[in-house]
C-alpha positions in Angstrom: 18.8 -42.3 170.3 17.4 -39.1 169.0 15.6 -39.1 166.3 16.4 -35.6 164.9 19.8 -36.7 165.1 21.0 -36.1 161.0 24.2 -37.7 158.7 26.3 -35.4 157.0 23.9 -35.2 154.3 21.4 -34.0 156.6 19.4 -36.5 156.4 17.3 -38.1 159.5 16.3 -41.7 160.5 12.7 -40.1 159.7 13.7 -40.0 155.6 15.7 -43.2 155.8 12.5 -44.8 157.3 10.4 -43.3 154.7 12.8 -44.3 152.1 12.9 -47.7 152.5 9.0 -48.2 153.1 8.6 -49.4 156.9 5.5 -47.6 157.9 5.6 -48.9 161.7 9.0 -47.2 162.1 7.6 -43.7 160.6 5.1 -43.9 163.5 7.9 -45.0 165.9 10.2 -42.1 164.8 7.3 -39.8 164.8 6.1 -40.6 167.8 9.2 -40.0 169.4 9.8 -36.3 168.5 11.3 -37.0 164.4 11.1 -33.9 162.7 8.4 -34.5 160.3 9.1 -31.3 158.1 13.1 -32.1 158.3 14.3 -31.0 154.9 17.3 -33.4 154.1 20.8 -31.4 152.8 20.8 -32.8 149.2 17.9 -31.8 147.9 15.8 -30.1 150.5 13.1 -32.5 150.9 10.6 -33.8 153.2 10.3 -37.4 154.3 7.3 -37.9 151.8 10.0 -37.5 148.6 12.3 -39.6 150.1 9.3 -42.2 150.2 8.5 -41.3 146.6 12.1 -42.3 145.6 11.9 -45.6 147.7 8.6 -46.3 145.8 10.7 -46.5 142.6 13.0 -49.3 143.7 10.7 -50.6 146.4 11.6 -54.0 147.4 9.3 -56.9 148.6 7.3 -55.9 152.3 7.6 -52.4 151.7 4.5 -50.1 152.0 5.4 -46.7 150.9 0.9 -46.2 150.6 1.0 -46.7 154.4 4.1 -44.3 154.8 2.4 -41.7 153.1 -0.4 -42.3 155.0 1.3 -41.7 158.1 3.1 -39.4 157.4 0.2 -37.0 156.0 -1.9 -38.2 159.2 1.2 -36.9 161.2 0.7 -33.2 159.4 3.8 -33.3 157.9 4.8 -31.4 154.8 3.8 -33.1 151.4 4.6 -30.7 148.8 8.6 -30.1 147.3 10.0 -27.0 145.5 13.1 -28.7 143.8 16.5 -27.0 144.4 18.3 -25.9 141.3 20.3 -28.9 139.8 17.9 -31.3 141.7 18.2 -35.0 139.0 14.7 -35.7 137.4 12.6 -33.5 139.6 9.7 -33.7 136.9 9.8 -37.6 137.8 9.8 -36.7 141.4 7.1 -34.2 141.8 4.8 -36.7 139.3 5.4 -39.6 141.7 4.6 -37.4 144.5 1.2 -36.9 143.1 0.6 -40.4 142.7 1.6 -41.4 146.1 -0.5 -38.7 147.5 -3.4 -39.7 145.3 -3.0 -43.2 146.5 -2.6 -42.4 149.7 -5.6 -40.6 150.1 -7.5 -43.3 148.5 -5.8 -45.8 150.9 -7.4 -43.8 153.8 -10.9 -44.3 152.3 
């Protein structure tokens, strides 16, 4: 399949991947060709904020750390400018710091 390939939402298997915390399919989809700075259609954000969101309902055998990790490794964008009307994007761009930070001290 290709995996810049997007939904009508614009988003690609890269955020879904991110989203729901499997760090062994980030590295599949980026090793593949996934665009890692893909901005999704909603709210114009990078896989990393899509992992930030899964982190706040993460389910059991989910590592959105290692995601983070991967995706950072990978060079891929880890800041967000919120769109106008964005929901909660205060909550968004704090949890993006924390991941960050706890990605980088993952890496240590």
């Amino acid at each position: 399949f290709d995996p810049s390939v997007t939904d009508k939402d614009g988003v690609t298997p890269l955020h879904r991947a991110a989203m729901h915390g499997h760090p062994e399919a980030v590295k599949v989809l980026l090793a593949f060709g996934a665009p890692k700075g893909a901005l999704d259609g909603m709210f114009a954000a990078p896989p990393i904020v899509w992992a930030v969101e899964g982190r706040n309902h993460a389910q059991p055998g989910t590592d959105h750390i290692a995601v983070a990790r991967v995706l950072i490794d990978a060079g891929s964008p880890v800041d967000w400018t919120p769109p106008a009307g964005a929901p909660g994007p205060e909550r968004t761009l704090e949890g993006l710091r924390e991941l960050r930070r706890d990605a980088a001290r993952a890496a240590v």
